[in-house]
N, CA, C and O of each residue as an XYZ file, in Angstrom:
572
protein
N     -22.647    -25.539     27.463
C     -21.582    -24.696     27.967
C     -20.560    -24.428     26.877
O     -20.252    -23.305     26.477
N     -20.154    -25.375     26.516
C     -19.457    -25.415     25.125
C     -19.255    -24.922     23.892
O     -18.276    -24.688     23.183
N     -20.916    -24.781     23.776
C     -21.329    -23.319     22.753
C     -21.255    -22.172     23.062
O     -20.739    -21.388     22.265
N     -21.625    -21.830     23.999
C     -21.644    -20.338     25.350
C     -19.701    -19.695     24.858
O     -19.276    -18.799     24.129
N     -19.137    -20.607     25.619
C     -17.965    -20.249     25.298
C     -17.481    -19.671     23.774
O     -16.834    -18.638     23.596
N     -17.814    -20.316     23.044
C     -17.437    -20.115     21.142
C     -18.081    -19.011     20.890
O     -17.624    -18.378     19.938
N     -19.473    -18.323     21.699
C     -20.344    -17.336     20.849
C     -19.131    -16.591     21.709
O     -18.375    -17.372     21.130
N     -18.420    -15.970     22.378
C     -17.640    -15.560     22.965
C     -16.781    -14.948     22.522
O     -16.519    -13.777     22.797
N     -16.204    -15.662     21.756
C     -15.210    -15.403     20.396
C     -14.946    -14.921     19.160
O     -13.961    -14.514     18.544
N     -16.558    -15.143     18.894
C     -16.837    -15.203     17.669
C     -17.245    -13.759     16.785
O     -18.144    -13.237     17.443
N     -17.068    -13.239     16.043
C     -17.325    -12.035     15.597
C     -18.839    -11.659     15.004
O     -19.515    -12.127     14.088
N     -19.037    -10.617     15.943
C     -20.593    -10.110     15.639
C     -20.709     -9.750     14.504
O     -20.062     -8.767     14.143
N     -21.686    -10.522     13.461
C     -22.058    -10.069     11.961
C     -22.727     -8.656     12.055
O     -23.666     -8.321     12.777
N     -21.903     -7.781     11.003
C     -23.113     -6.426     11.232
C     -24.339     -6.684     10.587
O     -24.428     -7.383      9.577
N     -25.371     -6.084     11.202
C     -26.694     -6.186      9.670
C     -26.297     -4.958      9.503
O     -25.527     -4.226     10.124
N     -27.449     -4.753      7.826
C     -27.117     -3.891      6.598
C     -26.836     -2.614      7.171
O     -25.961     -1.958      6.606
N     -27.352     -2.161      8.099
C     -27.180     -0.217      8.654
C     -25.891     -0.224      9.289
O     -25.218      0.805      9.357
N     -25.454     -1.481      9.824
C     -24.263     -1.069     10.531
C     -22.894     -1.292      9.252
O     -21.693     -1.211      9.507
N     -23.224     -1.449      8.516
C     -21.876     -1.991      7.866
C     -21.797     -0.273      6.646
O     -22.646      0.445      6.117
N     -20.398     -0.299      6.695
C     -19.945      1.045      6.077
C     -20.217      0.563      4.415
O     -19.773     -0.444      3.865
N     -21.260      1.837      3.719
C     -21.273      1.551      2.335
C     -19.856      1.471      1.664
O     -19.425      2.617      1.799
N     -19.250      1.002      1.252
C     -18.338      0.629      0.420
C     -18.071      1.343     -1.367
O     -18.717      1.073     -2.380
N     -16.932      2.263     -1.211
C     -17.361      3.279     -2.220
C     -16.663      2.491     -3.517
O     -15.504      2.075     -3.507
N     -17.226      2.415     -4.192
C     -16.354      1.677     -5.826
C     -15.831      2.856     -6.649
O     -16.532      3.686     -7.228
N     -14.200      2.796     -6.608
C     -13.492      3.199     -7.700
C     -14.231      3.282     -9.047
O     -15.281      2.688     -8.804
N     -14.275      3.657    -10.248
C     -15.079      3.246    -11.328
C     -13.247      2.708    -12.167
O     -12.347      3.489    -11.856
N     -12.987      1.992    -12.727
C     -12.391      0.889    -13.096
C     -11.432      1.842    -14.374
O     -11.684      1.995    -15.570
N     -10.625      2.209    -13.787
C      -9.279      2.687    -15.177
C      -8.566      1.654    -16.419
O      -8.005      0.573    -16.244
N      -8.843      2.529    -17.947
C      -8.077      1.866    -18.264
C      -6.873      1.556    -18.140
O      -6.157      2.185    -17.360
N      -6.207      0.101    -19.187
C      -4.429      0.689    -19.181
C      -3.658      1.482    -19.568
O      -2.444      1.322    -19.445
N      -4.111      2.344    -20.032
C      -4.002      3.423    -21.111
C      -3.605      4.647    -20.281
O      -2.591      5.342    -20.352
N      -5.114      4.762    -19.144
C      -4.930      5.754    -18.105
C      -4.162      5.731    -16.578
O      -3.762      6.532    -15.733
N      -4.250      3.946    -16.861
C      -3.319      3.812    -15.656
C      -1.862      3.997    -15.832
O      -1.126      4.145    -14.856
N      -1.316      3.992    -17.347
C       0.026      4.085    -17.554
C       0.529      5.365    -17.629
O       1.747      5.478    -17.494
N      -0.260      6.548    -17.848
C      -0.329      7.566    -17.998
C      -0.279      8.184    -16.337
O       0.277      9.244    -16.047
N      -0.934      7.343    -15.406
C      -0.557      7.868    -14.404
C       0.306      7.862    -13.310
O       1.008      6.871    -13.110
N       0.369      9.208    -12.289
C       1.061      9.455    -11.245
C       1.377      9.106    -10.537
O       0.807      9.713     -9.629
N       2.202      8.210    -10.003
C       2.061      7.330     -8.844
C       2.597      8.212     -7.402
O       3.799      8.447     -7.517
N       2.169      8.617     -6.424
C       2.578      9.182     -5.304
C       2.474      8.696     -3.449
O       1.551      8.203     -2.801
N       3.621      9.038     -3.134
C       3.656      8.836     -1.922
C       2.580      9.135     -1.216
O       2.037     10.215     -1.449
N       2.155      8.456     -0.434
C       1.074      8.788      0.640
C       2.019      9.769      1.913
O       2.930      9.302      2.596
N       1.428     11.409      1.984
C       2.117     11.633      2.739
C       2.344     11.963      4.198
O       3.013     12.814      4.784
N       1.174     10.524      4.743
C       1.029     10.477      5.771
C       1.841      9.184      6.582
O       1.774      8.780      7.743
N       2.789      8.658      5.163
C       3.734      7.800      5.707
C       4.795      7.967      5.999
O       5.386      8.522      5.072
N       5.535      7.751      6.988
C       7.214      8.362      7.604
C       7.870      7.463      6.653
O       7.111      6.700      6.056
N       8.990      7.399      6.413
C       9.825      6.818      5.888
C      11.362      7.250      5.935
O      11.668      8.361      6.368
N      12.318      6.347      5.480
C      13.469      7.447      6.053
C      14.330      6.359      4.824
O      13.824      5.268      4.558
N      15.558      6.775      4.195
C      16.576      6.411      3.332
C      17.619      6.167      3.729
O      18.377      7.056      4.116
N      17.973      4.745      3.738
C      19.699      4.484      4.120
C      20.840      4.988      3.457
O      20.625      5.400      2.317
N      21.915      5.055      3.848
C      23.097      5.190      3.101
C      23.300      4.579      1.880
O      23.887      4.937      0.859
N      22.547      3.341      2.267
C      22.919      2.502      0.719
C      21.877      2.204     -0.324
O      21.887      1.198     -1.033
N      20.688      3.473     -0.371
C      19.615      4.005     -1.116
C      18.753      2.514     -0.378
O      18.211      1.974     -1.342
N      18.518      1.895      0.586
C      17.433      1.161      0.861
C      16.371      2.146      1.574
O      16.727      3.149      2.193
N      14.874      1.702      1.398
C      14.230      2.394      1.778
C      13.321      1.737      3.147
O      12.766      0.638      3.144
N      13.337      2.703      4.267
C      12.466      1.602      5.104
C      11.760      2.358      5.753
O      12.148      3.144      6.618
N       9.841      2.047      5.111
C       8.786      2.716      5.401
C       8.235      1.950      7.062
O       8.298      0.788      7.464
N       7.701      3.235      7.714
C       7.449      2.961      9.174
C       5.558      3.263      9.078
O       4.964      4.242      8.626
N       5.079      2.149      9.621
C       3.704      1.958      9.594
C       3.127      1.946     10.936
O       3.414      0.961     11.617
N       1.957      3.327     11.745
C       1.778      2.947     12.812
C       0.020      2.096     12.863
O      -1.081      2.378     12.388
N       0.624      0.866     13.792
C      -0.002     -0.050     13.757
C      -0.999     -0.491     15.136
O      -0.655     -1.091     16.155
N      -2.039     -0.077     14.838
C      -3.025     -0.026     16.264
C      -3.247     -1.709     16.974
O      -3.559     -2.768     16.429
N      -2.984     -1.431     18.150
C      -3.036     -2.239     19.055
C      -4.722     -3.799     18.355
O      -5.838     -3.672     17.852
N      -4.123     -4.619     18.651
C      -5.369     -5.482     18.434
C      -6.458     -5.192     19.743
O      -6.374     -4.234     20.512
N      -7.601     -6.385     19.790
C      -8.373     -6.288     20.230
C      -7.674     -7.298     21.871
O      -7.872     -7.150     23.077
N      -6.960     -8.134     21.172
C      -6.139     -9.061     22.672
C      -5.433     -8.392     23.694
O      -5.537     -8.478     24.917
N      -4.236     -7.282     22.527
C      -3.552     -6.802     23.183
C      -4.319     -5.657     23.780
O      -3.816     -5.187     24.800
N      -5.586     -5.040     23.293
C      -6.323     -3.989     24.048
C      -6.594     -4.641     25.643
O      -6.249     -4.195     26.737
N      -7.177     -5.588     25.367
C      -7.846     -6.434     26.600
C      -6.905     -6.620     27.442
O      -7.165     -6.120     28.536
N      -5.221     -7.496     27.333
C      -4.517     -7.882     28.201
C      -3.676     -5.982     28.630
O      -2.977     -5.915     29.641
N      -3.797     -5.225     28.122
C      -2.737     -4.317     28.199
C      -3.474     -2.799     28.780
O      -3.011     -1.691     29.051
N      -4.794     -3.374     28.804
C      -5.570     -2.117     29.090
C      -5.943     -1.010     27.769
O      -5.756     -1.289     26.585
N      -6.564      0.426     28.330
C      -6.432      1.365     27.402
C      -5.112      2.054     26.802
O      -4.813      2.443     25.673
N      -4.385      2.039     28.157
C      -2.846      2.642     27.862
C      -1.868      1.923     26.826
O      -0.747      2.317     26.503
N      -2.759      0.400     26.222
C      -1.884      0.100     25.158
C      -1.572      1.374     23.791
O      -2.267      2.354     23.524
N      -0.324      0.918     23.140
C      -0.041      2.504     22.385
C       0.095      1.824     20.652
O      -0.170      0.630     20.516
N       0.329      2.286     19.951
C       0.360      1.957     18.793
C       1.809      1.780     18.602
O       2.733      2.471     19.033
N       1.835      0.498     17.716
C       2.973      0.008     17.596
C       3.568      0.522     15.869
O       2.875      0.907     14.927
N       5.201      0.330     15.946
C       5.331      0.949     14.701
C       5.973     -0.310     13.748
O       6.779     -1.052     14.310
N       5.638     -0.569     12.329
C       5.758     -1.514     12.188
C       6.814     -1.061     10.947
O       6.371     -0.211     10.175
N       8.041     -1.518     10.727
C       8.714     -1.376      9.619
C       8.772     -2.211      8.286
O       8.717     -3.439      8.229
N       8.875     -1.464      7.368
C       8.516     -2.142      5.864
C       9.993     -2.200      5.205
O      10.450     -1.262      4.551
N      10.671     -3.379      5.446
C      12.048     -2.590      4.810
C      12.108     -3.122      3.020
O      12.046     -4.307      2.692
N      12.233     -2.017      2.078
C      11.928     -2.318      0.931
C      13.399     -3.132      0.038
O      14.167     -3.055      0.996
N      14.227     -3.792     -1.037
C      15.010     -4.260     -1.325
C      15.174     -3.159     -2.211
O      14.522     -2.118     -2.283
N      16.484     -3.690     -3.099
C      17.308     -2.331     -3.777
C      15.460     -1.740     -4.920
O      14.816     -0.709     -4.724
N      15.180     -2.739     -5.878
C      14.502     -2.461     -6.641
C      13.182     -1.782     -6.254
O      12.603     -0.930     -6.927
N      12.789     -2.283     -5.064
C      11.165     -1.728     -4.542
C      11.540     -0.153     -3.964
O      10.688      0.732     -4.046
N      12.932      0.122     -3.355
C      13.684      1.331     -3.262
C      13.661      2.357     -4.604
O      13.511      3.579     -4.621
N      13.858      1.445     -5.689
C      14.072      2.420     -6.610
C      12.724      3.184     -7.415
O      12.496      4.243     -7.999
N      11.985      1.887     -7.030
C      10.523      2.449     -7.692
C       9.631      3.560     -6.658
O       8.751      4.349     -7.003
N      10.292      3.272     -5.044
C       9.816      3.972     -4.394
C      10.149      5.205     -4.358
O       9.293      5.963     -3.902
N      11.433      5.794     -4.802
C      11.730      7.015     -4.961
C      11.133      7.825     -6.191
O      11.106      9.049     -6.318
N      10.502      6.533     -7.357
C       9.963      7.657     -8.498
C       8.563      7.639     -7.903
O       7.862      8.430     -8.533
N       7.896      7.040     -6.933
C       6.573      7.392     -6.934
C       6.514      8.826     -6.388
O       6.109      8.782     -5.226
N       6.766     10.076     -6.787
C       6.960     11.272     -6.628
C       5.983     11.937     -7.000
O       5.881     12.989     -6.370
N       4.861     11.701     -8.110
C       4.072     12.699     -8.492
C       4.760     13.087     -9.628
O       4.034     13.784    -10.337
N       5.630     12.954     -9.992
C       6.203     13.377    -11.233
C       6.389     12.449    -13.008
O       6.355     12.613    -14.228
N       6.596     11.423    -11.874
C       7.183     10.364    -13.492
C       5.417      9.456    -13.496
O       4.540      9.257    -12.655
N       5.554      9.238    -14.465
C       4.121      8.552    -14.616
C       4.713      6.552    -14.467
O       5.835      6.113    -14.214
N       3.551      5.881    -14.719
C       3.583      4.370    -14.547
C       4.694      3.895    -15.882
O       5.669      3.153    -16.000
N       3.946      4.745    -16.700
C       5.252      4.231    -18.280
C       6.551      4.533    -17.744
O       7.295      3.579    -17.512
N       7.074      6.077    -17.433
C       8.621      6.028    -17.197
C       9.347      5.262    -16.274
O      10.417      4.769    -16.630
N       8.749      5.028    -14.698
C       9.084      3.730    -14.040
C       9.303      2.840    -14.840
O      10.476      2.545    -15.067
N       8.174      2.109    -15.542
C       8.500      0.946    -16.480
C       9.863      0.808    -17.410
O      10.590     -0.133    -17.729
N       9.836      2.178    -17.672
C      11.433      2.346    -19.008
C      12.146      2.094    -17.698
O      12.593      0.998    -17.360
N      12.224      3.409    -16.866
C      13.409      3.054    -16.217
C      13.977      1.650    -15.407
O      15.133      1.503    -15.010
N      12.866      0.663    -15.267
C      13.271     -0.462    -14.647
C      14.198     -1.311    -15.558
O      15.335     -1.741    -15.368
N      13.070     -1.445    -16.947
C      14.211     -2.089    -17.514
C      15.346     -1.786    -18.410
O      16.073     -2.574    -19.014
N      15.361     -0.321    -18.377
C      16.662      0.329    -18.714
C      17.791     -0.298    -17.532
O      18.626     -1.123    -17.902
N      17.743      0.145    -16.150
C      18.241     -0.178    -15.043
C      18.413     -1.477    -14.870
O      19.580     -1.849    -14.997
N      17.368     -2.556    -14.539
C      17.736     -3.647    -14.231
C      18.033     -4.792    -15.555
O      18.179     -6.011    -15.459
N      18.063     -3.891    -16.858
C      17.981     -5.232    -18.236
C      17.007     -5.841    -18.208
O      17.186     -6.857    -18.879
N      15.668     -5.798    -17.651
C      14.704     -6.346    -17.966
C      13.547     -6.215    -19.428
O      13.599     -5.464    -20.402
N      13.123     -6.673    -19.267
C      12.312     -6.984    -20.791
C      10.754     -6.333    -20.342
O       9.970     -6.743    -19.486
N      10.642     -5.120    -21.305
C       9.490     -4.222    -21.303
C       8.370     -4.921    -20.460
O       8.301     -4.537    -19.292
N       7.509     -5.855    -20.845
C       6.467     -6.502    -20.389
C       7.064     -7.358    -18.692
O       6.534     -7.360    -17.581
N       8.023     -7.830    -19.068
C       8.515     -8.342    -17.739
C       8.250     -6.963    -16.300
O       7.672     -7.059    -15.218
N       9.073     -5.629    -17.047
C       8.522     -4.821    -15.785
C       7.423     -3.979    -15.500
O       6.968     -3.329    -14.560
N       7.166     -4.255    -16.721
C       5.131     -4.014    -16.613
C       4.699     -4.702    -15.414
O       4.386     -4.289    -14.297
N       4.766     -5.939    -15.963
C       4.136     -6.954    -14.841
C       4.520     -6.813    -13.101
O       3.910     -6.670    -12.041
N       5.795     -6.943    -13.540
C       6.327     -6.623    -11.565
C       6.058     -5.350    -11.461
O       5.360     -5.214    -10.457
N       6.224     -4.461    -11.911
C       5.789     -2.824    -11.388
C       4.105     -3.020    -11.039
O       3.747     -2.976     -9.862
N       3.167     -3.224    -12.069
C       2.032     -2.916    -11.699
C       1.558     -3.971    -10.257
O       0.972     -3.604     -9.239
N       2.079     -5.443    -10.639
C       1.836     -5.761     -8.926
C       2.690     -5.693     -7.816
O       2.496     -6.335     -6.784
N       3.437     -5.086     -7.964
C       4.008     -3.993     -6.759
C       3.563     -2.865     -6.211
O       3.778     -2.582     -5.032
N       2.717     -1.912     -7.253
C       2.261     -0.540     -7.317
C       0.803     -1.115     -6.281
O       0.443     -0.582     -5.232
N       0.234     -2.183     -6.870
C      -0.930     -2.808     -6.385
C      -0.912     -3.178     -5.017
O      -1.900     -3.090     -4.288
N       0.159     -3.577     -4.674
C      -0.226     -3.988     -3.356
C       0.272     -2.567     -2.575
O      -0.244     -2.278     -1.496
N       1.356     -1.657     -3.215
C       1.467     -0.623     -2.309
C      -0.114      0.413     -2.289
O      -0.542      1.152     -1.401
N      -0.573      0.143     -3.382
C      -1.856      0.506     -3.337
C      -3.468      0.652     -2.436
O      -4.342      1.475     -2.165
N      -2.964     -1.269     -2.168
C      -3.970     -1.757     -1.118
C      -3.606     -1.227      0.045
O      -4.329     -0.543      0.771
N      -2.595     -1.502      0.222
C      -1.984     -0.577      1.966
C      -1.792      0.947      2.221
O      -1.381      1.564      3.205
N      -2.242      1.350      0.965
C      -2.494      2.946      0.744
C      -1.235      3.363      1.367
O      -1.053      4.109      2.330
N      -0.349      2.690      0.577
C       1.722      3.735      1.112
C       0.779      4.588     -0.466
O       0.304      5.674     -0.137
N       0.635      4.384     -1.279
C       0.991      5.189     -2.396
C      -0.612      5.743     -3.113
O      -1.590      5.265     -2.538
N      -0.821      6.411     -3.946
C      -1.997      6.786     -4.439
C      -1.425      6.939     -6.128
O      -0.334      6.515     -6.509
N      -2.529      7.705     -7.078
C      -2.572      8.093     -8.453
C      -2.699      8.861     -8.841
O      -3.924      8.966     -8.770
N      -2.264      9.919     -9.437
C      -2.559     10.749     -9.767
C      -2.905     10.809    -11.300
O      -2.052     10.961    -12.175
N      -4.257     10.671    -11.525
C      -4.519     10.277    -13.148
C      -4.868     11.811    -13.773
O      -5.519     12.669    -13.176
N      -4.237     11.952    -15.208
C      -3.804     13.032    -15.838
C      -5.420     13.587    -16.286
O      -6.364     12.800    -16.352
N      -5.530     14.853    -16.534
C      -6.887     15.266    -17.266
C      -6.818     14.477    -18.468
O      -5.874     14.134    -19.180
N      -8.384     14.226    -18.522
C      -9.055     13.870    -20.162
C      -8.802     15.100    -20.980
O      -8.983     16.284    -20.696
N      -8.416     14.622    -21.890
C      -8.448     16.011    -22.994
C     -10.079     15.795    -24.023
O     -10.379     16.620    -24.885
């Protein structure tokens, strides 16, 4: 009985036809990643405080619990991202306009930071806004 219950729970493995092929990026240099565009996804709402904070709104589909306890009429929930002064400031150049290098100047022009220091926090910032697809790239033609 004990087992009965757990298969219950437990998440159905897809085999190979059911599972979505998985498309691979082909792998940018740093060269081309610095060179590139960073842009808003513009299927994300977002809205700007008075005091330049930025706070992105994410709609967030009902789980599988709350489907079950809440019925079909459960609705999508909206989930807020509220960003701090600096993730604000980088969020306003991801415009399509300034590339990954001028963010970089401008951070540590702005905050006194040390070139490589905002290399580092910009690109894993850009990265995770990346994974959650707030933002995309716009990488420049090969000449």
């Amino acid at each position: 009985m004990g087992r009965d219950v757990v298969r219950l729970f437990r998440r159905k493995e897809k085999t190979d036809k059911e599972q979505k092929p998985r498309v691979q990026q082909p792998p940018i240099s740093k060269r081309e990643l610095l060179s590139a565009k960073p842009i808003r996804n513009p299927m994300i709402e977002w809205d700007k405080e008075e005091d330049g904070t930025v706070i992105i709104y994410l709609k967030v589909a009902p789980s599988r619990v709350e489907r079950f306890f809440m019925g079909r009429a459960s609705e999508e929930r909206v989930k807020r991202i509220v960003l701090d002064e600096v993730g604000s400031f980088v969020w306003n150049l991801c415009d399509g306009q300034h590339t990954v290098n001028d963010i970089i100047e401008a951070l540590s022009e702005k905050y006194k930071l040390r070139r490589i220091e905002a290399e580092r926090s910009l690109l894993e910032f850009l990265k995770m806004l990346s994974q959650r697809m707030l933002v995309g790239f716009l990488l420049s033609e090969k000449k």
